[in-house]
C-alpha positions in Angstrom: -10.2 -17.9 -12.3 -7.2 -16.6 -9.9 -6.6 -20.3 -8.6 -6.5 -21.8 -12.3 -4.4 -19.2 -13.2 -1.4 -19.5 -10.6 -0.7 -23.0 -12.6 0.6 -20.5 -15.6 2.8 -18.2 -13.3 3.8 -20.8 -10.4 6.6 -22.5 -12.8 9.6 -19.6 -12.1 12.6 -19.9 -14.3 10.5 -22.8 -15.9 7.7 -20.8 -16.4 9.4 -17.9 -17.9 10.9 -20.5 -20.9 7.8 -22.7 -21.6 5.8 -19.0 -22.4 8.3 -18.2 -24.9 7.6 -21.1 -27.2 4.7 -21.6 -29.7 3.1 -24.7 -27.7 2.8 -22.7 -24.3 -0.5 -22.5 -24.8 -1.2 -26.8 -23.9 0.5 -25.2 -20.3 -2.2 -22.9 -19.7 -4.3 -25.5 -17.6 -8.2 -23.9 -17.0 -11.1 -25.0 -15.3 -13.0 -27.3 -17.7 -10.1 -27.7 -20.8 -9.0 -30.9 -21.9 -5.4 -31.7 -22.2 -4.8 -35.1 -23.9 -2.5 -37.6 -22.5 0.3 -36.8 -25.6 0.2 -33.2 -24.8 0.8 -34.1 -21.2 3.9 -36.8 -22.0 5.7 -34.1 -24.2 5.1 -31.5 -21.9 6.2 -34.0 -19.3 9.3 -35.3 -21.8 10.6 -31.6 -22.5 10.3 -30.1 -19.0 12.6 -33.1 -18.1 14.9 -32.5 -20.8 14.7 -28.7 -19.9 15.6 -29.3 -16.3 18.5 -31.6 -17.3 20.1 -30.0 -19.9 19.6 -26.6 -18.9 18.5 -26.6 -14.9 21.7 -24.4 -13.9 21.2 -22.3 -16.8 17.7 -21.5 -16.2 18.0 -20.9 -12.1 20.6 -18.3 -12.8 19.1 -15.1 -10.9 17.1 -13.3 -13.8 18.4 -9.9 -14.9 16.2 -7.4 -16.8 16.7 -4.4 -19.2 14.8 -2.2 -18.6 14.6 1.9 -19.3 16.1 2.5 -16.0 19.0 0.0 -16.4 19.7 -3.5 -16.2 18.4 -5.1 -12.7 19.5 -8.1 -11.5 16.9 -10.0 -9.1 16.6 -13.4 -7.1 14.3 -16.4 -7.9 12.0 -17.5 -5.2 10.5 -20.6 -5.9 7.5 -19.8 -8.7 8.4 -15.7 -9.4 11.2 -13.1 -9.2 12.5 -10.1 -6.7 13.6 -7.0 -7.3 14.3 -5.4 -4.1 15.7 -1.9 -3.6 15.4 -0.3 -6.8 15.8 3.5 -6.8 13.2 5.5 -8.3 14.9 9.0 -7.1 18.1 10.2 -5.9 18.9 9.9 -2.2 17.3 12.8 -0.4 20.0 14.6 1.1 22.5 17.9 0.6 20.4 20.0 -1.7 17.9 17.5 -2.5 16.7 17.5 1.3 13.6 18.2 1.7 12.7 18.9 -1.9 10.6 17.3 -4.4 12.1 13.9 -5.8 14.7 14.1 -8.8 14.4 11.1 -10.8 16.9 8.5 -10.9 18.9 9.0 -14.2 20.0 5.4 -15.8 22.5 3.7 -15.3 24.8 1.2 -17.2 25.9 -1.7 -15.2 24.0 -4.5 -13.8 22.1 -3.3 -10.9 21.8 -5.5 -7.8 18.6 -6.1 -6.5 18.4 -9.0 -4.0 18.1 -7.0 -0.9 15.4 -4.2 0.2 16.8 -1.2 0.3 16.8 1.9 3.2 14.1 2.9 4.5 13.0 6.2 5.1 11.8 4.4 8.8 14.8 5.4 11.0 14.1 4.3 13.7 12.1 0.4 14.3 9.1 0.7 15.9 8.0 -3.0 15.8 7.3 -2.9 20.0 4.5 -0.3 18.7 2.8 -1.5 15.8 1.0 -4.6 14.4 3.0 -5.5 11.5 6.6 -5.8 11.6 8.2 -2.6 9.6 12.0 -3.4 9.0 13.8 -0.1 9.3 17.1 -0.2 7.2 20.3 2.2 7.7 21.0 3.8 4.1 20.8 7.2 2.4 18.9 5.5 -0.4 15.7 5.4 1.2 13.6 6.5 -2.2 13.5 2.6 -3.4 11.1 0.0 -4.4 10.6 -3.4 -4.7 9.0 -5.4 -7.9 7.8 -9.1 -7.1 6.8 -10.5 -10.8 6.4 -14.1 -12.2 7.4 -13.1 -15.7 10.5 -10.8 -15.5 11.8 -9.8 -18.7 8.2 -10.6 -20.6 7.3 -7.8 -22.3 4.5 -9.4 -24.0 2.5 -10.8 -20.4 1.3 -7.6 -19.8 0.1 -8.7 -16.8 -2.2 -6.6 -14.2 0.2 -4.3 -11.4 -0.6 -3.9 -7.9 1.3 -0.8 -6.5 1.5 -0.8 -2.4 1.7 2.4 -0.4 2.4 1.1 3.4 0.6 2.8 6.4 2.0 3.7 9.5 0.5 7.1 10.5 2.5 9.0 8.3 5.4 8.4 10.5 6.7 4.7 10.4 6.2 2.1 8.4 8.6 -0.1 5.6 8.3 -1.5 2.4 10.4 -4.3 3.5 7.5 -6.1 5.8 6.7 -9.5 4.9 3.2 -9.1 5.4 4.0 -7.1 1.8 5.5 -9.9 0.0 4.5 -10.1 -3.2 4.8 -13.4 -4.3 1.2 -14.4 -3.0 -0.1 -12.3 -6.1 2.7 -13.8 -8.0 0.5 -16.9 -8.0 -2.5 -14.9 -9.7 -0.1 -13.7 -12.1 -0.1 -10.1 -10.8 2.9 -8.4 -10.5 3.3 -6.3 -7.6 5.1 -3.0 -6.7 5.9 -1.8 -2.7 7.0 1.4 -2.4 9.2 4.0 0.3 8.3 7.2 0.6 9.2 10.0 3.1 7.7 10.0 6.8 7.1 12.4 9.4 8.2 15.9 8.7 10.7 15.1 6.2 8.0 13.9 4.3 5.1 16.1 4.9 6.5 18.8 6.9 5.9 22.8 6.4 9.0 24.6 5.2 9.0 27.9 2.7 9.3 27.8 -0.6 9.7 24.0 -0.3 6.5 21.6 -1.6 4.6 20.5 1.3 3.3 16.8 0.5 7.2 15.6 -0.2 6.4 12.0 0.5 3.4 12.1 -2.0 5.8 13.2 -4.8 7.8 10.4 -3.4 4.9 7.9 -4.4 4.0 9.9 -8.0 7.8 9.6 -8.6 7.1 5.5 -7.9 4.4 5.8 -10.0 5.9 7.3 -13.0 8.7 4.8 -12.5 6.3 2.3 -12.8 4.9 3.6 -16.0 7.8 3.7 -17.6 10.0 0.6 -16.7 7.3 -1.9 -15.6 6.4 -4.0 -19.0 10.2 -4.9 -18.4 9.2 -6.6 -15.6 6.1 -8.3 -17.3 3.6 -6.4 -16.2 1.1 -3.7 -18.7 1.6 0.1 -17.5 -2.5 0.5 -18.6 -3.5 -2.2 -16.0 -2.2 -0.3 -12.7 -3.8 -0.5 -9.5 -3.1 1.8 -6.5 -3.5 0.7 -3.3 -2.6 0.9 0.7 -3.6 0.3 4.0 -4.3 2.7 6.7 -1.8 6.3 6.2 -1.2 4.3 2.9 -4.4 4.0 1.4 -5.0 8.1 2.6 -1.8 8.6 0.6 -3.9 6.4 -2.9 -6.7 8.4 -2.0 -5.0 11.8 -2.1 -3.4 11.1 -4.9 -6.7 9.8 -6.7 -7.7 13.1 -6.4 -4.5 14.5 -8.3 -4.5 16.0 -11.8 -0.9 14.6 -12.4 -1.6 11.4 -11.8 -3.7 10.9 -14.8 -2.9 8.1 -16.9 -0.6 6.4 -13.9 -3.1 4.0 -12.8 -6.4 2.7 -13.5 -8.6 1.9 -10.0 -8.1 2.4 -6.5 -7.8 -0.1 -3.7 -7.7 1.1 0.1 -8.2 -0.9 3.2 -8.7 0.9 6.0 -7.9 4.0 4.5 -7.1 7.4 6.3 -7.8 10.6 4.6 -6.1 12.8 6.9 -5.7 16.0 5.5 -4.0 19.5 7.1 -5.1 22.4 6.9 -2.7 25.2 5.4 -2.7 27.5 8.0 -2.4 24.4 10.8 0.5 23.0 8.8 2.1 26.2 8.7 1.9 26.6 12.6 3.1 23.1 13.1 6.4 23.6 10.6 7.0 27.0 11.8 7.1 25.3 15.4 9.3 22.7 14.9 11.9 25.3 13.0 11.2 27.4 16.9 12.4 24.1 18.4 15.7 23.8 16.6 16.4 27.3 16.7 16.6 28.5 13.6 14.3 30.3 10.8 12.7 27.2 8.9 14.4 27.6 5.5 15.2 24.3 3.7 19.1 24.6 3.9 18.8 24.8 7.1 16.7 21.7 7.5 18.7 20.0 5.4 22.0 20.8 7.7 20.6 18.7 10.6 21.4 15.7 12.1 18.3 13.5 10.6 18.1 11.6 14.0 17.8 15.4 15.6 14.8 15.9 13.4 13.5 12.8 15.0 13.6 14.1 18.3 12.0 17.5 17.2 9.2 15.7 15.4 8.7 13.4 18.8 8.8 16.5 20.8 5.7 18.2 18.4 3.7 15.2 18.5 2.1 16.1 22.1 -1.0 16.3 23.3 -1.6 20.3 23.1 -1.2 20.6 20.0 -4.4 23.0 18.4 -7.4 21.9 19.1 -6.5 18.6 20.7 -8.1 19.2 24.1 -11.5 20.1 22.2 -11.8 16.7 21.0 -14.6 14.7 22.0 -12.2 11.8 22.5 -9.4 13.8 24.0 -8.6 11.1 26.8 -8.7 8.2 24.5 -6.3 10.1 21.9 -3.4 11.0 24.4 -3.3 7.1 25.5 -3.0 6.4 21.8 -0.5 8.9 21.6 1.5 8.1 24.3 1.6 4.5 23.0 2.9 5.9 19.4 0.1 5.2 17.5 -1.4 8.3 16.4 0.0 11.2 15.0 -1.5 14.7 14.8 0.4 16.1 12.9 2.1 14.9 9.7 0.6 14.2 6.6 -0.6 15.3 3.2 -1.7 19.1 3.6 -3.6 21.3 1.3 -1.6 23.1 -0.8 -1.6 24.8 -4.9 0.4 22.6 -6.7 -0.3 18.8 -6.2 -3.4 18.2 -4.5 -6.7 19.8 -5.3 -9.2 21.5 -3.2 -11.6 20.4 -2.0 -10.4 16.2 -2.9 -13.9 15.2 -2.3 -14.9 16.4 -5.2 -12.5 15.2 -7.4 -13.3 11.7 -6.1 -16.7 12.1 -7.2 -15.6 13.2 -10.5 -13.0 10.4 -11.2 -13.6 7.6 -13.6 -11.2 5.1 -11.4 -13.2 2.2 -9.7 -13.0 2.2 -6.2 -12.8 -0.5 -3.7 -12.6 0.1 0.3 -12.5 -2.2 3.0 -12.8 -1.6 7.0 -12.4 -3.5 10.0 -15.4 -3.9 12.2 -12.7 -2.8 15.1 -10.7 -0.2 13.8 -10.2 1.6 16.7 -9.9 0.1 20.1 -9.1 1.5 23.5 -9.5 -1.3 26.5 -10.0 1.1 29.4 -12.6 3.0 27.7 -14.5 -0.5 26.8 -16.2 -1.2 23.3 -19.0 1.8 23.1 -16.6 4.3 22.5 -14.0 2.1 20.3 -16.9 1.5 18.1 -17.9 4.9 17.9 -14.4 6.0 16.7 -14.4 3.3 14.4 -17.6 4.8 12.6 -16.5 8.5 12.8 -13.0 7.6 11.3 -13.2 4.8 9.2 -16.5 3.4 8.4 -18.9 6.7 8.2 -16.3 8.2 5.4 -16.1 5.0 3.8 -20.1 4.4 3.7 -20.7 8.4 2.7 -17.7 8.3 -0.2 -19.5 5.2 -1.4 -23.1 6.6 -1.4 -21.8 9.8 -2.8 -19.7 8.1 -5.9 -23.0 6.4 -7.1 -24.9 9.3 -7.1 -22.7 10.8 -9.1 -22.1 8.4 -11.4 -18.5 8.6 -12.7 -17.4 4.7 -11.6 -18.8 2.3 -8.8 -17.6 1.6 -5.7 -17.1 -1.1 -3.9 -16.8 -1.7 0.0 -15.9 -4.8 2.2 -16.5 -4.9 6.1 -14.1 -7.4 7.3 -15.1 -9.1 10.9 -13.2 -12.0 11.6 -12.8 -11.8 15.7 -8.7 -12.6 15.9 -8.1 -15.1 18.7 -5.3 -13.1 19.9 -6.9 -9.9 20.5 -10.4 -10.9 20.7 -11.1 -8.0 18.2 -11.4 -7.4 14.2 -8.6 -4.8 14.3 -7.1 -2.2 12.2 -4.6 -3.8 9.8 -6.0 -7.4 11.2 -7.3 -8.2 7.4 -4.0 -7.3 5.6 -2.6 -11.2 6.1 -6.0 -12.2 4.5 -5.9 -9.9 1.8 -2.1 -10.8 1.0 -2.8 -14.4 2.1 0.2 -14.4 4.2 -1.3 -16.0 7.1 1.7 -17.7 8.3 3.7 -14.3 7.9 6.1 -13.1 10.6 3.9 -11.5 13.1 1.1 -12.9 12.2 0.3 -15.4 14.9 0.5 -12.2 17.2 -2.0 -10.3 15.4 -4.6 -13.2 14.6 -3.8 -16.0 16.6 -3.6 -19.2 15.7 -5.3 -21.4 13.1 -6.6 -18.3 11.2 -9.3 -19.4 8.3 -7.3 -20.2 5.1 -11.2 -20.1 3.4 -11.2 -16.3 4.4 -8.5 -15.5 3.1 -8.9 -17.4 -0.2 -12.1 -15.5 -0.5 -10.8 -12.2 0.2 -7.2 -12.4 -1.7 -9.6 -13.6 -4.9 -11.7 -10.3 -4.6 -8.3 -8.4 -4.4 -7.2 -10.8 -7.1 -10.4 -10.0 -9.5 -10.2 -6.3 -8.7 -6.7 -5.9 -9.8 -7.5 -7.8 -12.7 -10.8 -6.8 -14.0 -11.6 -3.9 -12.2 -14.4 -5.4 -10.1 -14.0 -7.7 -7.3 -16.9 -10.1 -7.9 -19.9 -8.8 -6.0 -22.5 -6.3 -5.7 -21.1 -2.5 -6.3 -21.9 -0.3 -3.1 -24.5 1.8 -4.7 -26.9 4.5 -2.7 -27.2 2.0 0.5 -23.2 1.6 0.7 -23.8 -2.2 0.5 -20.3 -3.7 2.0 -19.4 -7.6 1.3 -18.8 -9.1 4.6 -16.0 -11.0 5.3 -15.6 -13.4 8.5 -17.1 -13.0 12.3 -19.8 -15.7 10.5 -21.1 -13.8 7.6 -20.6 -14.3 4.0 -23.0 -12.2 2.5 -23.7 -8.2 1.0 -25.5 -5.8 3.5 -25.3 -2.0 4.3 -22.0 -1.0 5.7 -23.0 -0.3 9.8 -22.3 2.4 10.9 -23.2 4.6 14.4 -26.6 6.4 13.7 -26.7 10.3 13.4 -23.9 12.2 11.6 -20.0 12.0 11.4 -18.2 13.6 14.7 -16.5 16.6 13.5 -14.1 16.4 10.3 -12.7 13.3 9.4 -10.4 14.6 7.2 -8.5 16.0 10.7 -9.0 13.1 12.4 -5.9 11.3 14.2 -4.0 8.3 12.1 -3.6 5.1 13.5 -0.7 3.3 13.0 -1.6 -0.2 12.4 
């Protein structure tokens, strides 16, 4: 179904006239119709005509009206970009460290053939997998819409919604291993979103909300409610997803009473549901506001230098932070650490207002299908050897994943549904954290990705995996056997095609996962 269907939404400008007339139906080629040859020739004898007599016209860059104001985007090649669209206001003076404020509309045609800021400040591309632009600008609160039928309110086509990952302290919207146009081709309009990092995004402060850079995603989300059918896409037919800090950020936010009615399922690969404690987010803020020297209040905050908050956040990510040295893993994490990718610190924290406690729960109780993928490597750490890598793996990643599955079915609220991706890169020699995402997107020839997979990656796999993604979004239900009380995972690569229990490390979970550290892919 998703590869018949990218011959309706791979025609662009083209594409966006021929489904406006009466006869667009003798376009929408499926598996199995029959088109006769006349259909074909005047197809065939208007799309010429179209091309000649209107081809400047109908490569002008497309511009939608939507609630928000009108947006002007780019064409590239078979769909549209919208790139840097604000959601909010830009975060500074009194809206520092506060809870997002709502763009208001505007009037003129808006501009949208660049990605916006990003709250990333600083690049961090030497540390991570994927290549996370980082863009000067106040602006940072932005998003980015990749659609096939902009301006078609009546497609009503399915919305995929991207949180990045990054620990909770890097990571950008603007990557290409986001692009959307790959689920342009399954006509599925896609959303990536920016949203606060580090402790301007989930840093403690009085009488400020704690779990700023999830408002920043709820204020996407509502954004996306309200202006999306603009864009061609249906507002009832949303899907949430992330990798890594992102999909902990989709899973926190599952969990949320206010999101009701903002998005339908839930997709999460690799996800991290790191959650703070309120008295150990307390200690943490009030220690940073001991660090620059003054009492913690918000105006204060929000009257320094954001690149000094930078240095204060690097300076509270060290290894004694509480309870550090306890951990069972204690060497492996401060040689994580010390190569910037895990953080200890920042992320979403309990609190009264947006999140609700205890989130598990409120998973169990939600009516949103669910689908959850792992790597069979999350977590590596060479000098320690395999043994221990796979042990993290388990207690972070793949235990949480298999028990959240288990524990969905029993209740019996929505299925679940879990993939275990194993495809050895030949770059790494390991199935690493993140290492699926080009397969997923099916971006293999992405920047970056060469480095992460090697060469000659399997364009099967990711055919196989991008159509689960692709049926997910769509239908709610990737096309094979829910997880149920065995956490039965599809398996994807490493020379398995087939549905077997998730593996994980016999005996229980180490400790909490919930407080576990966050890779940053």
């Amino acid at each position: 179904m998703a590869s018949s269907s990218r011959a309706v939404w791979a025609l662009g400008p083209l594409g966006s006239a021929l489904r406006g007339m009466p006869w667009s139906s003798c376009w929408e080629l499926r598996c199995g119709s029959a088109i006769s040859c006349l259909e074909i020739s005047r197809y065939l004898a208007l799309s010429s005509s179209l091309f000649v007599q209107s081809g400047r016209a109908l490569m002008r860059n497309p511009i939608v009206r939507a609630p928000c104001g009108p947006v002007e985007g780019i064409w590239r090649g078979g769909s549209a970009a919208f790139l840097g669209i604000p959601f909010a206001d830009a975060p500074i003076g009194p809206l520092a460290y506060a809870a997002p404020q709502r763009r208001a509309r505007w009037s003129g045609v808006r501009l949208a053939h660049h990605h916006g800021p990003t709250p990333q400040r600083r690049p961090l591309s030497e540390q991570t997998t994927i290549p996370e632009p980082s863009i000067a600008g106040e602006d940072i609160l932005n998003l980015n819409v990749f659609t096939p039928a902009p301006g078609d309110a009546d497609a009503r086509l399915p919305v995929l919604v991207w949180v990045h990952g990054g620990g909770f302290i890097a990571g950008s919207p603007a990557s290409p291993w986001y692009d959307g146009g790959s689920f342009n081709r399954d006509g599925i309009v896609t959303v990536s979103v920016s949203y606060r990092l580090g402790f301007e995004g989930f840093g403690w402060i009085a009488r400020r909300p704690s779990n700023r850079g999830l408002l920043d995603v709820l204020c996407a989300l509502e954004w996306v409610h309200d202006n999306i059918s603009s864009f061609g896409g249906s507002p009832d037919t949303v899907t949430l997803a992330g990798q890594s800090a992102g999909g902990g950020a989709a899973l926190a936010l599952m969990a949320a009473p206010r999101t009701d009615g903002l998005f339908r399922s839930v997709a999460v690969t690799s996800p991290a549901p790191s959650l703070t404690r309120t008295r150990d987010h307390q200690i943490d803020g009030l220690q940073m506001a001991s660090a620059a020297g003054i009492s913690g209040t918000g105006e204060e905050w929000a009257s320094i230098d954001p690149e000094i908050v930078l240095d204060l956040q690097a300076g509270q990510m060290a290894v004694d932070a509480p309870g550090a040295p306890d951990h069972p893993f204690a060497a492996t994490l401060q040689r994580s650490l010390r190569r910037g990718r895990v953080d200890l610190h920042f992320g979403p924290a309990e609190d009264s207002d947006l999140l609700p406690s205890p989130m598990g729960r409120a998973w169990l109780r939600s009516p949103r299908p669910l689908l959850i993928g792992t790597t069979a490597d999350e977590f590596e750490d060479p000098p320690l050897g395999d043994p221990v890598g796979h042990l993290m793996t388990d207690h972070m990643f793949r235990r949480p994943a298999a028990d959240l599955a288990a524990a969905r079915d029993e209740a019996g609220h929505a299925q679940t549904w879990l993939y275990d991706f194993r495809e050895v890169s030949s770059a790494t020699r390991t199935a690493a954290h993140c290492h699926d995402l080009p397969y997923v997107w099916d971006l293999l020839t992405a920047q970056g990705s060469a480095e992460a997979l090697g060469h000659s990656p399997s364009a099967a796999l990711a055919a196989r995996l991008h159509d689960g993604w692709v049926r997910f979004v769509r239908d709610g239900d990737p096309g094979w056997p829910a997880a149920g009380p065995t956490a039965r995972a599809r398996r994807f690569g490493g020379g398995a095609d087939d549905v077997a229990p998730l593996d994980v490390t016999s005996g229980p979970a180490l400790g909490n996962p919930f407080n576990a550290p966050v890779p940053t892919c």
